[in-house]
N, C-alpha and C positions, 0 to 999 in steps of 0.2 A: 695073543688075540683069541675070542673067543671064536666058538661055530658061527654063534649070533652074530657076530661082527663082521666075521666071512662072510658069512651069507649077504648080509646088508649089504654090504661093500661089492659082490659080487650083480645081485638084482641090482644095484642102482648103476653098474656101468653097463649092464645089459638094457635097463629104461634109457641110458643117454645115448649109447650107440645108437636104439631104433627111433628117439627123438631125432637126432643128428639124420638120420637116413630117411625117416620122415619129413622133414625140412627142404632136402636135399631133391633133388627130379630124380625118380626111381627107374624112368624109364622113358624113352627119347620124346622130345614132344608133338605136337600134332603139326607145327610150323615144321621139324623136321619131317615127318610125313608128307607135306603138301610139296617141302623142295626138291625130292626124287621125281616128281612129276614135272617139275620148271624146267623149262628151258633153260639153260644159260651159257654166256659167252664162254667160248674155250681161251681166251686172250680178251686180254683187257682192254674193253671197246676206248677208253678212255686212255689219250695220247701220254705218254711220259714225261712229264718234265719235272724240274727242279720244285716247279710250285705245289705241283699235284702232289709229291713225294711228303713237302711241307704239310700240305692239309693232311694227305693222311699221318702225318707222327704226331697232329695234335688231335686227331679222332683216336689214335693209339693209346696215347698218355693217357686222354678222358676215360677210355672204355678198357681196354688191355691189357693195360698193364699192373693191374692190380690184380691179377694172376699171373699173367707171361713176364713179369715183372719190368722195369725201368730198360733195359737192355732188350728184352723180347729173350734170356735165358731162363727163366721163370726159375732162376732160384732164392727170389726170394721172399716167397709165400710155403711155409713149412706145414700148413693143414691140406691140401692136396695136392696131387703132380700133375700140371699144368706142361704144356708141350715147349721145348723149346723151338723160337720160331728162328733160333740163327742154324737153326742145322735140318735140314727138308731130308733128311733122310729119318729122323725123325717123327715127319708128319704122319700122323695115321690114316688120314681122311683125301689124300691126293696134294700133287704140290704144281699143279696147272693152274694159270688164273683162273679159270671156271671153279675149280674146286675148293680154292679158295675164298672166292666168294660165296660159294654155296654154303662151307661150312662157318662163313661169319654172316653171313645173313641168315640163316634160320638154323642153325645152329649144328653142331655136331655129336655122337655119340651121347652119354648118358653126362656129361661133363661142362661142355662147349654150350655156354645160352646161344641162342638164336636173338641177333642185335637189327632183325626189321625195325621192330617202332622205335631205336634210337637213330637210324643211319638211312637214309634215301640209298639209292644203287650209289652215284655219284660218288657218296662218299666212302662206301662200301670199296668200289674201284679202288680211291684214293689209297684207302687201307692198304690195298694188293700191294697196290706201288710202295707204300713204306716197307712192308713185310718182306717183298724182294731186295729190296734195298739193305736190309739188316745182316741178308743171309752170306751166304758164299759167292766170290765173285760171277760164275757160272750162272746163277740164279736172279743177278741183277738187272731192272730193264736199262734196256736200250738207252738213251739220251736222246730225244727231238728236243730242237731246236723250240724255245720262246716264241708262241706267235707274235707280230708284229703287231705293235698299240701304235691308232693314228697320231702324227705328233699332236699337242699339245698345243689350243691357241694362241698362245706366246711363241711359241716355236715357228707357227705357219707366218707371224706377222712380222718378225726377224727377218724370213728368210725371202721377202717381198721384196722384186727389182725397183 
């Protein structure tokens, strides 16, 4: 191989590196800026149940896991190291439901998008609830009970003297 070739071969992985790092968010964004000054719940205002858990593992699948991958061990995306979310001792950014939703609603470090314009709080919450759910038994919420749905106007007109 020649110098020429070196050379070549060497400027053009240094132009795809800072293309690549160009592309990339160089530095945290302004939505993370604005969420050190939010307020937010230290516990997840929003009740625990089976459904809630639901919604968030299809807000996870949508948004998620195409870093933290299928599982939430994110191994299986081999272009960056994405955190795995079954193990909180892992987490870099706090493992408190507040912290968690701080760092999935407006993002965290130089890595983590901030997902406001895809996700309302609600569903933000929802997410918590999946994410504890995936991890270690310790880290799992609570179970509350189903609220109670009125029955069904079939139901009320069976059940007439």
């Amino acid at each position: 191989m020649t110098v020429a070739t070196r050379a070549l071969r060497v400027a053009t992985s240094l132009s795809l590196g800072l293309a690549a790092a160009a592309a990339g968010q160089s530095e945290p964004s302004a939505s993370a800026d604005q969420a050190d000054g939010q307020p937010v719940a230290a516990v997840n205002p929003t009740p625990y149940t089976p459904a809630a858990e639901k919604r968030g593992r299809t807000h996870y699948l949508r948004h998620c896991q195409i870093c933290h991958g299928f599982d939430g061990r994110a191994l299986e995306n081999i272009d960056f190291e994405a955190t795995d979310l079954t193990d909180p001792e892992r987490w870099r950014f706090g493992t408190s439901d507040g912290e968690l939703f701080r760092s999935t609603k407006f993002g965290a470090g130089l890595d983590m998008p901030p997902f406001e314009a895809e996700l309302d709080d609600e569903e933000v919450w929802d997410l918590v609830h999946y994410l504890r759910s995936i991890g270690p038994e310790e880290y799992r919420p609570a179970a509350q009970p189903e609220p109670a749905s009125p029955p069904a106007a079939d139901d009320r007109e069976e059940n007439r003297p």
